[in-house]
VOGU-3710 file (C-alpha; in Angstrom, 3 decimals, decimal comma):
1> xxxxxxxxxx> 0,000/0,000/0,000  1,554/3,768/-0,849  0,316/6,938/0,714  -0,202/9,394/-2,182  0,533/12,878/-1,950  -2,034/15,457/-3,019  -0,851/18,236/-5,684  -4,074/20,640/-6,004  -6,025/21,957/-3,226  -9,246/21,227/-2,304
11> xxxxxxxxxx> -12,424/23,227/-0,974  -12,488/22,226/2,321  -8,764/21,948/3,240  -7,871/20,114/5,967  -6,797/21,479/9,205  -4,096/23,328/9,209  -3,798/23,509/5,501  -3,463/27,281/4,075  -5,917/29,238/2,560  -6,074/30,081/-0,793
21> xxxxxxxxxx> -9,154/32,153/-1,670  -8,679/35,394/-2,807  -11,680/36,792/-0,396  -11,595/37,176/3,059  -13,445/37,604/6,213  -14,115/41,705/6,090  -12,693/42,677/9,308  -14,707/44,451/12,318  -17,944/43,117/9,755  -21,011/44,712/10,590
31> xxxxxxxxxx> -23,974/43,234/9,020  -26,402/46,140/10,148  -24,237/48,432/8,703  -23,359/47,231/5,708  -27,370/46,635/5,092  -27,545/50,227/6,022  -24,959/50,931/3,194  -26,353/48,710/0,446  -29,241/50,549/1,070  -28,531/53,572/0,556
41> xxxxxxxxxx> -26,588/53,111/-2,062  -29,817/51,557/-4,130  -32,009/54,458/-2,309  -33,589/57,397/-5,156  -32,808/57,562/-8,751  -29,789/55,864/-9,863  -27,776/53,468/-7,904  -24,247/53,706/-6,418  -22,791/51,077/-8,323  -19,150/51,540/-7,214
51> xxxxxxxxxx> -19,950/51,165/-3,418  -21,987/48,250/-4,119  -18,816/46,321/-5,662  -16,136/47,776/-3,271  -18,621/46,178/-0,458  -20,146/42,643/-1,848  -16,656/41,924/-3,167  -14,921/42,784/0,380  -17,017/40,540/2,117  -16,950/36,766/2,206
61> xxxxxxxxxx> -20,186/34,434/0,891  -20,841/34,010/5,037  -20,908/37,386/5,680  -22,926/38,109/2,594  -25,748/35,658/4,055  -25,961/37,514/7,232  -25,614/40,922/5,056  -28,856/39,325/3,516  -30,936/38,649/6,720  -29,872/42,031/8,466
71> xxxxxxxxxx> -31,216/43,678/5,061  -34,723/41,877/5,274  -35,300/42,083/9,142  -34,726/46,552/8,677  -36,056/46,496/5,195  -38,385/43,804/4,892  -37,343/43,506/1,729  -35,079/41,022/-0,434  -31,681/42,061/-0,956  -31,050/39,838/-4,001
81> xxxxxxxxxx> -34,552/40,804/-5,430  -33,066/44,437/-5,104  -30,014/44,216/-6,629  -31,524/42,484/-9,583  -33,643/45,886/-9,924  -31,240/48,127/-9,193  -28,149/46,462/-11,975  -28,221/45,355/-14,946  -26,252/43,004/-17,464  -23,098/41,110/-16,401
91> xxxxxxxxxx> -22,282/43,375/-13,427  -25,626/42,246/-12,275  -24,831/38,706/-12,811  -22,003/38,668/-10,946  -22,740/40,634/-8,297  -26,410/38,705/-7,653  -23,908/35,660/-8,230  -21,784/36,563/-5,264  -24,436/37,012/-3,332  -25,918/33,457/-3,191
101> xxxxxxxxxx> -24,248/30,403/-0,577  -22,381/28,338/-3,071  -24,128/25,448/-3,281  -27,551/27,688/-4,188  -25,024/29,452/-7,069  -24,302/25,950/-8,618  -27,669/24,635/-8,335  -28,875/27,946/-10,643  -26,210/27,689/-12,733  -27,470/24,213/-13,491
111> xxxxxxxxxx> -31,135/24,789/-13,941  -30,557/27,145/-16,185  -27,772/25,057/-18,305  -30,877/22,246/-18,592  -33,618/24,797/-18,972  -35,257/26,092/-22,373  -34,417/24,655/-25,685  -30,808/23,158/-25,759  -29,020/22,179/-22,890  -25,700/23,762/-21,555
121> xxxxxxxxxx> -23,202/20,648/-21,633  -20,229/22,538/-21,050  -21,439/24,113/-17,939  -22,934/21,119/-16,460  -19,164/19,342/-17,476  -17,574/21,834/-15,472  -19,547/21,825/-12,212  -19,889/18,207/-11,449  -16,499/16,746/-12,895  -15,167/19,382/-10,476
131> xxxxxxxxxx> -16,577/19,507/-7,143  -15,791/17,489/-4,113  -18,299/14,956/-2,588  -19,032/17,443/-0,023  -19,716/19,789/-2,492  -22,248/18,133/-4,430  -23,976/16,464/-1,562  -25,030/20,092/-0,832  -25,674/21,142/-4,698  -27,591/18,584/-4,553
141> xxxxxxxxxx> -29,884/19,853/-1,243  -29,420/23,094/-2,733  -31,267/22,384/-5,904  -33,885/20,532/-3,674  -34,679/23,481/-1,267  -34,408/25,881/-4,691  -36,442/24,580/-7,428  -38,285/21,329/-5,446  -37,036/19,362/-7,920  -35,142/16,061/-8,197
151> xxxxxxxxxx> -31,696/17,306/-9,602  -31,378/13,540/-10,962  -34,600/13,405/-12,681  -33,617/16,680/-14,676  -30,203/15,858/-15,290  -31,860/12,293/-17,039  -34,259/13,753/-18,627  -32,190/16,617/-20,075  -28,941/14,399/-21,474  -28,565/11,252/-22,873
161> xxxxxxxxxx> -26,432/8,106/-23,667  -23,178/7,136/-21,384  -22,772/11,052/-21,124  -25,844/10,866/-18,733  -24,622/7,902/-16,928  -21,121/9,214/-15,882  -23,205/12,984/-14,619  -25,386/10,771/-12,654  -22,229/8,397/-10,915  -20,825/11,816/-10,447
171> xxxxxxxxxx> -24,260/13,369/-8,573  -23,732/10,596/-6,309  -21,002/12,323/-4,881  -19,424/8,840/-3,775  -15,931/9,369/-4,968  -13,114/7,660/-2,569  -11,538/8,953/-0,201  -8,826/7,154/0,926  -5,437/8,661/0,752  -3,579/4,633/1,093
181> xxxxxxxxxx> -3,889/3,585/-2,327  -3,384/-0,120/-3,122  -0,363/-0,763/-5,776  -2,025/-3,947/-7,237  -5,679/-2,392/-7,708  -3,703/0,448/-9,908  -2,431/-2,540/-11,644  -5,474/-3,371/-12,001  -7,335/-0,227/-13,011  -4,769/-0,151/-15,551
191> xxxxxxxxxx> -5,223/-3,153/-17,464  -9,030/-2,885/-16,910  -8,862/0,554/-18,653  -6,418/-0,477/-21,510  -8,463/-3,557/-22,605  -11,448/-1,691/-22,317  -10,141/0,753/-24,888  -6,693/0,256/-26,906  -7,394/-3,728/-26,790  -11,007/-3,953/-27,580
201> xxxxxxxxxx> -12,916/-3,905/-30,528  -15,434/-0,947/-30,125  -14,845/0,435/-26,045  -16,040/-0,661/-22,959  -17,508/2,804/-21,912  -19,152/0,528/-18,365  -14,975/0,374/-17,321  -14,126/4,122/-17,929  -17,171/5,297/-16,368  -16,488/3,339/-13,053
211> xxxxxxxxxx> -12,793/3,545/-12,552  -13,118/7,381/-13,373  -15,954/8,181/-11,432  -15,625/6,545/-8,296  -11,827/5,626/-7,408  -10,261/8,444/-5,298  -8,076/11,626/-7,063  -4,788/10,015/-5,266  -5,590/6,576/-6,916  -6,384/7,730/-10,229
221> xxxxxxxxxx> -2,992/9,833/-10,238  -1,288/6,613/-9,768  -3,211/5,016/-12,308  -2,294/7,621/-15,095  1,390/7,466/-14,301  1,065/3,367/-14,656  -1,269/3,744/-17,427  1,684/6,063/-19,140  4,069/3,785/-18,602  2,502/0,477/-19,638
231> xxxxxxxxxx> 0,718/1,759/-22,927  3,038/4,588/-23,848  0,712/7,022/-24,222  -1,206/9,377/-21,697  -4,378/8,390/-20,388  -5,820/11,401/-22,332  -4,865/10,349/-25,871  -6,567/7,079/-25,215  -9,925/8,980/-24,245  -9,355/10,977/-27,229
241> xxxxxxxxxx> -9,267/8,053/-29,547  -12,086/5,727/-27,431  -14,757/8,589/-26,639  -16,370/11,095/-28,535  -18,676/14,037/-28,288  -20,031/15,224/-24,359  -18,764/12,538/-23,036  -15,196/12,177/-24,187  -15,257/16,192/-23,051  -16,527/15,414/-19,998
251> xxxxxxxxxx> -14,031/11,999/-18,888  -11,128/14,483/-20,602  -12,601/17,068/-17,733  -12,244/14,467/-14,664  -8,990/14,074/-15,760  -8,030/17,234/-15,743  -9,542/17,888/-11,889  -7,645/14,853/-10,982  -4,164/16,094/-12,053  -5,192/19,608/-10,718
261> xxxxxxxxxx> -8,390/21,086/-9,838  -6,529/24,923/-10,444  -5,018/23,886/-13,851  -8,461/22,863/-15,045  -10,008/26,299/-14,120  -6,997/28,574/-15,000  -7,403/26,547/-19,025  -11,538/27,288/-19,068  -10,732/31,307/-17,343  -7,781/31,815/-20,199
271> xxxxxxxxxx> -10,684/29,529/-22,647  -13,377/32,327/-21,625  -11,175/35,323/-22,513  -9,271/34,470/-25,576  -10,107/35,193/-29,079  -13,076/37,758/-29,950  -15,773/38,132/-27,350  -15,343/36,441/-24,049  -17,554/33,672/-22,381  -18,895/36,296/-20,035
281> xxxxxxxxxx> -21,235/33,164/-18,019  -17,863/31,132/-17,779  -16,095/33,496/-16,630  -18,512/34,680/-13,824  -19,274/31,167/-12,776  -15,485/30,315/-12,373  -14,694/33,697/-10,270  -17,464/33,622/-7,908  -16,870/29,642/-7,148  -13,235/29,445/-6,672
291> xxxxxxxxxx> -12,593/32,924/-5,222  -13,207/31,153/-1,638  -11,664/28,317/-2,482  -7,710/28,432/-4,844  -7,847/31,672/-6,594  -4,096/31,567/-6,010  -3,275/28,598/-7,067  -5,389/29,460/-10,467  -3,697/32,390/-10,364  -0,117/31,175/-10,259
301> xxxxxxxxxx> -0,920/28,205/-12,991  -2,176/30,525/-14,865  0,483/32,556/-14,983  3,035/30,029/-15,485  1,007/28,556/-18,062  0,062/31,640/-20,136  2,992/33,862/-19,623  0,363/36,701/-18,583  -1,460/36,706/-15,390  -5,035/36,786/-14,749
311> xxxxxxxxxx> -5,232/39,910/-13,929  -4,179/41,631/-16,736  -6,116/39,033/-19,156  -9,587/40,171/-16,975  -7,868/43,877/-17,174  -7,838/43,849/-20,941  -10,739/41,901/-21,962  -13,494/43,708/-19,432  -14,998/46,782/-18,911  -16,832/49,176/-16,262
321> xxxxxxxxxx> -17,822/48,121/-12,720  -18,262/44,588/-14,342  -14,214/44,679/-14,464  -13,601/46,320/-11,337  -15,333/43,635/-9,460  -14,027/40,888/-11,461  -10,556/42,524/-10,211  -11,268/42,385/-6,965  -12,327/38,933/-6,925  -9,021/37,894/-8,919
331> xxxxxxxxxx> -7,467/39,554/-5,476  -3,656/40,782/-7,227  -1,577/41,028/-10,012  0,870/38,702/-10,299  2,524/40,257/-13,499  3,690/43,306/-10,709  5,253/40,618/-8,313  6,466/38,217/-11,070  6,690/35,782/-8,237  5,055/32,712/-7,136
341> xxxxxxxxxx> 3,305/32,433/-3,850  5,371/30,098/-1,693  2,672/27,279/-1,345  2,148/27,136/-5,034  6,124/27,100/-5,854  6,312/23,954/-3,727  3,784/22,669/-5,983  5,914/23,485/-8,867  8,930/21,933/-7,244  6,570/18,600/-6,434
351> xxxxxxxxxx> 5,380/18,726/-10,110  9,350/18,974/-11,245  10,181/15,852/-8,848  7,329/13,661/-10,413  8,624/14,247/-14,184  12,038/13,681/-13,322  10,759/10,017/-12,224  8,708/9,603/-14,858  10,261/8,933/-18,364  7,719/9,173/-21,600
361> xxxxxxxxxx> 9,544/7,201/-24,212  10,470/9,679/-27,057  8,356/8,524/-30,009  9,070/9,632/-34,126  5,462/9,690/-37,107  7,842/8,044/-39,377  9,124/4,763/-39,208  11,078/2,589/-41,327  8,816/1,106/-43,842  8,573/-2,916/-43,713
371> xxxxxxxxxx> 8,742/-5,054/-46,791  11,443/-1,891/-47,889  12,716/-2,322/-51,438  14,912/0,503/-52,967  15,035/-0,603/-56,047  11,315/-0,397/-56,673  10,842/2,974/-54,963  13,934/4,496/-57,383  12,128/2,814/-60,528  8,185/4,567/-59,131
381> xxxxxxxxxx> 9,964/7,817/-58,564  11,634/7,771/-61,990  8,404/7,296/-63,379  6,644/9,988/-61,467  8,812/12,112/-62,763  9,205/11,168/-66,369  7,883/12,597/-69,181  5,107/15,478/-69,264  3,883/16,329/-65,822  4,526/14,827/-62,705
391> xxxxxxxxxx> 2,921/12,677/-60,302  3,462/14,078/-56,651  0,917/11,995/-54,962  3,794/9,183/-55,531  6,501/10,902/-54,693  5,066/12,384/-51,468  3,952/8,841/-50,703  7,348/6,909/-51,046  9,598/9,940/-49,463  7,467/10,773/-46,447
401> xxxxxxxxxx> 6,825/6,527/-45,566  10,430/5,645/-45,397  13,038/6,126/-42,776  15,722/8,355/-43,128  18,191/5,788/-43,484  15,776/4,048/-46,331  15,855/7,876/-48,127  19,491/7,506/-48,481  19,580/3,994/-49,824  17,283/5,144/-52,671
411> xxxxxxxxxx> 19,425/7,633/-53,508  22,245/5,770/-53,924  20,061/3,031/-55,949  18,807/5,762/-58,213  22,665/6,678/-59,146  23,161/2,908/-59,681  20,483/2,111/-62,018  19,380/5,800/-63,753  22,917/7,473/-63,413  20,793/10,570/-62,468
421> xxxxxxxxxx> 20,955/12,490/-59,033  18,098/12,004/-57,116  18,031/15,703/-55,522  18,546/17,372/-58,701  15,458/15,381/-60,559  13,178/16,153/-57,758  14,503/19,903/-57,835  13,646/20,286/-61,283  9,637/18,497/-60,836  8,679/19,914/-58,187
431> xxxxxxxxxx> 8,243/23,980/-56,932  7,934/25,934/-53,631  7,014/25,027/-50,385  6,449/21,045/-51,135  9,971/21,374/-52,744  11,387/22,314/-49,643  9,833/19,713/-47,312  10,921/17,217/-49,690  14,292/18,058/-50,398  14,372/18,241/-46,713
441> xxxxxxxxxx> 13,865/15,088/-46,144  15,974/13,408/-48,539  18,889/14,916/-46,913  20,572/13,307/-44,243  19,799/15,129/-40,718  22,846/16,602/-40,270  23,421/17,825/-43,450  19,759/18,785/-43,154  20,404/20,797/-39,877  23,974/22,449/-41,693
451> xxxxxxxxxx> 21,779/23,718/-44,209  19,462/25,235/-42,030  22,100/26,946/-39,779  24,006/28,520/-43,156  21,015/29,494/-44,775  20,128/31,391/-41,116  23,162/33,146/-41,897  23,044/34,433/-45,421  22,538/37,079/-47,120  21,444/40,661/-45,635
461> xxxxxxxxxx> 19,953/40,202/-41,755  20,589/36,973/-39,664  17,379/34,526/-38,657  18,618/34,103/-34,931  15,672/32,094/-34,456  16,569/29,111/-36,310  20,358/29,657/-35,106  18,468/29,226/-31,599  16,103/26,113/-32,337  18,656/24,187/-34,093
471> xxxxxxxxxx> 21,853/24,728/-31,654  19,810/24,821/-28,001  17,715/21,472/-28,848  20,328/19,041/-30,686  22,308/16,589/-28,353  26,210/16,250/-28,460  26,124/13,305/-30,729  23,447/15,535/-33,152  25,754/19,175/-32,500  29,044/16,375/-33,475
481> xxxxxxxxxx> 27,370/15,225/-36,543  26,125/18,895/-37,634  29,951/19,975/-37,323  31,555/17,563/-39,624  28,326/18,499/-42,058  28,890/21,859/-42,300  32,602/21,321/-42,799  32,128/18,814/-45,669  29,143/20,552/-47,069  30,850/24,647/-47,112
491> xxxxxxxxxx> 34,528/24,378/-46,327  34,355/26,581/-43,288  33,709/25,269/-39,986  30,409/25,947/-37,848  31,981/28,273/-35,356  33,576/30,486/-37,647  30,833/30,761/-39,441  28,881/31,976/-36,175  31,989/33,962/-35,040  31,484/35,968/-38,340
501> xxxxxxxxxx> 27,900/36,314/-38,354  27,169/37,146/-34,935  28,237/39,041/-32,087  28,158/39,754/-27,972  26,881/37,219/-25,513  24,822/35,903/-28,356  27,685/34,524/-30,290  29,278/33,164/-27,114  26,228/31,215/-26,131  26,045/29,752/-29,954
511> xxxxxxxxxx> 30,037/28,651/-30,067  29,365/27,186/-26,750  26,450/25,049/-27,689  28,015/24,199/-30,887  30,626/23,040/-29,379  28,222/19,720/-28,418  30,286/19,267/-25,310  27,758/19,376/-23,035  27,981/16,932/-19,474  25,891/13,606/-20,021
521> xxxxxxxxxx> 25,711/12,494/-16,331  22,996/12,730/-13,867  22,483/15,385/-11,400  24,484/16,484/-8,462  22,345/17,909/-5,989  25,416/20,085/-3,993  26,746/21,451/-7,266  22,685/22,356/-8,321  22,216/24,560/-5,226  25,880/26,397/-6,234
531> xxxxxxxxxx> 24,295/26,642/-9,920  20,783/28,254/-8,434  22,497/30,323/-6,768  24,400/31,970/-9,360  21,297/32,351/-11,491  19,478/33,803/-8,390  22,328/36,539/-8,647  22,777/37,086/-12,147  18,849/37,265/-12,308  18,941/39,945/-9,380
541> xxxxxxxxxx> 16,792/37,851/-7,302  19,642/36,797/-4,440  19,426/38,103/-1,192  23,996/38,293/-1,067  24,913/38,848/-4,218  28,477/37,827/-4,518  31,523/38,454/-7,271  31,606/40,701/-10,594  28,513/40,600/-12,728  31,009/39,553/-15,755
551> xxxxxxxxxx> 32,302/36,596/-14,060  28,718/35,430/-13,029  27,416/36,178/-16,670  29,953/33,916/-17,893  29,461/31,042/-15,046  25,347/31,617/-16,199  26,479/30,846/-20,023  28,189/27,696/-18,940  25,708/26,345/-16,512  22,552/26,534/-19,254
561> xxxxxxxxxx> 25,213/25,666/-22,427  27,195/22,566/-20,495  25,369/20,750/-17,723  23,037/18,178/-18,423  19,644/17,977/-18,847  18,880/16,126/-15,432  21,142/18,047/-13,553  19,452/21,761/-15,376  16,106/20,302/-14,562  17,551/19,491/-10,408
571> xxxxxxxxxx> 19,285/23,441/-10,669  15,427/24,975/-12,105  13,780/23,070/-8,790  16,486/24,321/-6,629  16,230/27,953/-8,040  12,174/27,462/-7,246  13,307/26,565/-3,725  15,429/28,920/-3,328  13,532/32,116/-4,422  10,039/31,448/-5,156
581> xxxxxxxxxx> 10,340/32,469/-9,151  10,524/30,221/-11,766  13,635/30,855/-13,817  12,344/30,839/-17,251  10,315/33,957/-16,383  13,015/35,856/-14,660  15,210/35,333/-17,682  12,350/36,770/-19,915  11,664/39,561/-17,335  15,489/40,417/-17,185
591> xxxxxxxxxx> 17,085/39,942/-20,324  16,536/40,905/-23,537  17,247/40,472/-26,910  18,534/37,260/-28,675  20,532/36,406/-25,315  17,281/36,039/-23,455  15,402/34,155/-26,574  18,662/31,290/-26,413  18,294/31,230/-22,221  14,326/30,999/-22,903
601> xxxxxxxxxx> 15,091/28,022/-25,212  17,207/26,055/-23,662  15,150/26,210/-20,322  12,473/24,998/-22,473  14,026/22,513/-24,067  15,304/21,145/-21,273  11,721/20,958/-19,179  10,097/19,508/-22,211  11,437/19,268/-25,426  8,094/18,617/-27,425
611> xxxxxxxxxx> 6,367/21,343/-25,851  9,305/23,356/-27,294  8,455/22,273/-30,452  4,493/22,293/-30,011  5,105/25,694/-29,600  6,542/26,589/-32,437  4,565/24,819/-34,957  1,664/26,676/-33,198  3,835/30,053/-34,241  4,410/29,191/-37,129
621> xxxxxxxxxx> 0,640/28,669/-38,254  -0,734/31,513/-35,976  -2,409/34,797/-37,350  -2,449/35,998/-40,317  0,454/34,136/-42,774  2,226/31,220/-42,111  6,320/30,505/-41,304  6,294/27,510/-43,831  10,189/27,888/-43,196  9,766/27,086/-39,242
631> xxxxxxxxxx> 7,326/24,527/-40,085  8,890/22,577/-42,602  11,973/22,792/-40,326  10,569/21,064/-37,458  8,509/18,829/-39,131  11,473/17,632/-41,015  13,866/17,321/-38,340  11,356/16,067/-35,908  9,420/13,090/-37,622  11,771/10,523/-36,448
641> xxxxxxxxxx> 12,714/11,715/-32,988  9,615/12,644/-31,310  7,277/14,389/-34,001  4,168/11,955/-32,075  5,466/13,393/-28,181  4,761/17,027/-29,975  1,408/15,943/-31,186  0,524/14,759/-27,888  1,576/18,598/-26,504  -0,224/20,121/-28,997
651> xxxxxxxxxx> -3,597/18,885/-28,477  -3,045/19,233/-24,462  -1,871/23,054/-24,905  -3,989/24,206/-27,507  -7,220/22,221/-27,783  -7,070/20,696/-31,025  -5,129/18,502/-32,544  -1,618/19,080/-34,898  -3,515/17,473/-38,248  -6,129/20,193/-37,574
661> xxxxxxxxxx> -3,950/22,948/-37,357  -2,110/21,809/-40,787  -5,555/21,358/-42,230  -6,628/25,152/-41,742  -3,366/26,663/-42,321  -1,383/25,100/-45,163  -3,129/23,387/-48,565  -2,525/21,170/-51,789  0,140/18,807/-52,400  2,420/20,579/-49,423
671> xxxxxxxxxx> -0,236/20,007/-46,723  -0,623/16,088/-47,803  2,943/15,733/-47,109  2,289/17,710/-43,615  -0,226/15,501/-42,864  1,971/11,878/-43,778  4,165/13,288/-41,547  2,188/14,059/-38,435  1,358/10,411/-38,696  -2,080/10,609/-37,473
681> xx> -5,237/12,437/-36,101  -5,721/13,034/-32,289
//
């Protein structure tokens, strides 16, 4: 039996457990008084809306209840019934929001998500794969005493299918407990949810829905590291691929309040507010709920997560009194700080100790292709390309199903039979964009990767970019391999080329990394706290800053361009430790420049090297134009390594799926080559 720890915080915390609402008690609270006040400020024509936020959103949902009673027994009148006169619109929503217990604010929100024509799924989603049996033992009361209605009954006779059967085992509110969790029913929960999907033909929805909905959050965590390991794949991507519709949403939703309650409400806040118009019901819902309960832990994933905080998103995206309350509820801006709260960096140093346990096997799309025969691919590419026209669907067929290694061998086979180059055939059929991606990948990677780097430094201007994503993601072996390419390929050697086209700290940070002499041991924890520390000074975040801001500059360069990656990923924990800030957003808070883009990088890279990459195949397709020269680059260089790990962050970061994102973005014969490549749909 193992004791599991528990990451994200929950409503009711246990004793001694800190608070993380944003609201407090009002101290010295007067309920008569602040009737008093509320009334007046509704009292004659016009109402004072600005003391009516500064006082609802001061006070906590207790003291609003007795604010409430004190109102009726001077007034004899209904406060909430008077503030619904009185405002108007979303400030009026909120505010009448904040002033109902909890429980009686979810139960609303859920009649009217099944009332009318149409039913709010996403809405009921978020309430019940979220709260805590506590919680919806009292939504449930709540919705009894409100509406005297079965909340059951409605909930069946509003949904349907295995949708409605996992919202009703969640109404039950029966969830475990337990924090001893029992190593061989994990075991077992793992197997019963892999042959229930990945193994069976069609999916046992009965397994998903009982495992998911009733074994506790520190047994299920267990079960999606185990699940990870056995299968290879995240418990997520096999929901994706089993489930659809309101009910894949909604088991993809449990997930996400098992791993972390806060992560799953800073996505749907930063979901509400991005893009044109803003989810004004989510985003009320989600502030009034959780302002009592982890506001700062929202606030600090959100941060991390986004690279903006809350406040500024609620800042830019709101208006009026309807902002100024939202505001207040948020509680801080944690863009002026730039600092995590101390509970919620332990969190991220708990969160850094679990990944460096668990290893996800690195997987590529493309794969050496079985039955491989050289000799007929070089004989169906010579006749794509033969006489009048060409056939590309071949050509993209053959060159994006066959290994690297297999590429190479029908080059050489081409020579032998046709006494033709390969390259220079398929450079005179084919144009553009698709050109490129091909060509690409009949080179070896290396040679590939040389290319890349000189064209970055041609011509007029320098694209420090790709100088960054090429140098601060390849391994020694890769960085070894580039050398000797660029030697053979343009008679000059890598660093002089770098020395000539670049200058500063920049350059020094590029000769070091191409150097490819980086350590390839584990981590030494003594020698992390020395290398934390000398970030925490060069960052001007040490309390005793000691020796000359050159020397440290240089000791920086080393640590991030020489240690390894376990022993980088030991020194980011201990700098968490150590000062509360994560080190990836000092660096982009205190540098600047191309200096700060290669730190940014290689912090990245080494936390998680597909999300690196996710990311920038997101850049590359976003707004208006596309970077087909960033794209084709790490699609290219990526296939074999771990082209299906970056799938996997893709869909998880931005909420649909790398084929998708090729689909609306690129077209034609280029985007069927894309999509070989990705391998797949999510």
């Amino acid at each position: 039996m193992v004791s599991a720890a528990e990451p994200d915080t929950m409503a009711n915390p246990a004793q001694g457990a800190k608070y993380r609402g944003s609201i407090h008690d009002f101290p010295d609270f007067d309920p008569s008084q602040d009737a008093e006040a509320l009334y007046t400020a509704m009292k004659g024509f016009g109402s004072d809306k600005e003391a009516i936020l500064e006082l609802i959103t001061s006070r906590s949902n207790k003291q609003r209840q007795e604010i409430c009673l004190s109102y009726k027994s001077l007034y004899g009148k209904d406060l909430i019934a008077d503030l619904k006169y009185e405002l108007t619109g979303k400030f009026e929503r909120l505010i009448v929001g904040l002033m109902r217990p909890l429980a009686y604010s979810d139960a609303k929100e859920i009649k009217d998500a099944i009332s009318g024509i149409g039913t709010d799924e996403k809405c009921l989603i978020e309430i019940l794969a979220s709260r805590t049996n506590e919680q919806i033992h009292q939504l449930v009361a709540a919705y009894k005493d409100a509406y005297e209605r079965d909340l059951e009954s409605d909930i069946i006779g509003d949904t349907s299918g295995h949708f409605q059967k996992m919202l009703v085992v969640l109404l039950q509110g029966t969830r475990e407990e337990d924090n001893v969790v029992s190593e061989d029913l994990v075991q077992q929960d793992v197997q019963d949810l892999f042959e229930a999907g990945e193994l069976k033909w069609g999916t046992d929805e009965a397994q998903f829905i009982f495992i998911l909905g009733n074994r506790s959050k520190q047994h299920l965590r267990l079960v999606f590291d185990e699940y990870l390991k056995t299968t290879g794949k995240p418990i997520e991507a096999s929901i994706r691929a089993e489930l659809s519709g309101d009910f894949e949403k909604l088991m993809l939703a449990v997930v996400k309040c098992v791993r972390s309650t806060p992560e799953y409400f800073a996505e749907r806040l930063f979901k509400a507010m991005k893009g044109l118009g803003t989810r004004d019901n989510t985003l009320i819902r989600i502030m009034v709920t959780r302002s009592e309960l982890d506001m700062l832990d929202i606030r600090e994933i959100f941060r991390t997560k986004y690279e903006k905080s809350l406040y500024s998103m609620i800042k830019n995206d709101t208006s009026g009194e309807y902002k100024k309350a939202l505001l207040k509820l948020c509680g801080g801006d944690d863009d002026a700080a730039g600092q995590f709260f101390p509970e919620a960096a332990q969190v991220a140093y708990q969160m850094w100790e679990l990944s460096a346990v668990s290893r996800v096997e690195l997987k590529g799309t493309v794969r050496p292709a079985g039955d491989f025969n050289p000799d007929a691919d070089a004989k169906a590419l010579r006749k794509a390309m033969k006489g009048l026209g060409t056939d590309e669907d071949t050509i993209i067929d053959i060159i994006t199903h066959r290994s690297n290694a297999q590429r190479q061998q029908i080059r050489q086979t081409f020579k032998s039979h046709f006494g033709r180059d390969l390259m220079a055939d398929l450079k005179s059929e084919i144009s553009g964009d698709l050109a490129r991606l091909i060509l690409g990948l009949m080179m070896p990677p290396a040679h590939y990767d040389a290319k890349q780097l000189k064209k970055a430094m041609e011509g007029a201007g320098t694209d420090e970019k790709a100088l960054i994503e090429i140098l601060a993601t390849r391994n020694n072996d890769e960085i070894r391999a580039i050398n000797e390419a660029y030697k053979e390929d343009y008679h000059k050697s890598l660093e002089d080329a770098l020395s000539s086209d670049t200058s500063g700290h920049f350059k020094r940070i590029l000769i070091s990394l191409a150097t490819g002499n980086r350590e390839e041991g584990g981590e030494d924890r003594d020698q992390a706290r020395e290398d934390a520390q000398v970030a925490a000074e060069i960052l001007e975040i040490a309390d005793t800053p000691s020796g000359d801001k050159t020397s440290l500059e240089t000791r920086f360069m080393t640590i991030l361009c020489t240690r390894s990656y376990p022993h980088l990923r030991r020194v980011f924990q201990e700098f968490i430790k150590m000062t509360n800030y994560d080190v990836e957003h000092i660096i982009k808070k205190e540098m600047s420049g191309d200096v700060r883009d290669a730190f940014v990088a290689i912090v990245q890279s080494v936390k998680n090297k597909p999300l690196f990459f996710a990311d920038k195949l997101y850049k590359s397709m976003k707004g208006a134009g596309t970077d087909e020269k960033m794209l084709t680059r790490v699609m290219v260089s990526r296939s074999e390594i771990d082209l299906f790990n970056i799938r996997q962050e893709f869909i998880e970061k931005y909420d649909k799926s790398l084929h998708q994102a090729l689909e609306g973005d690129t077209s034609g014969d280029f985007l069927k080559a894309l999509l070989a490549l990705c391998g797949g749909e999510d």
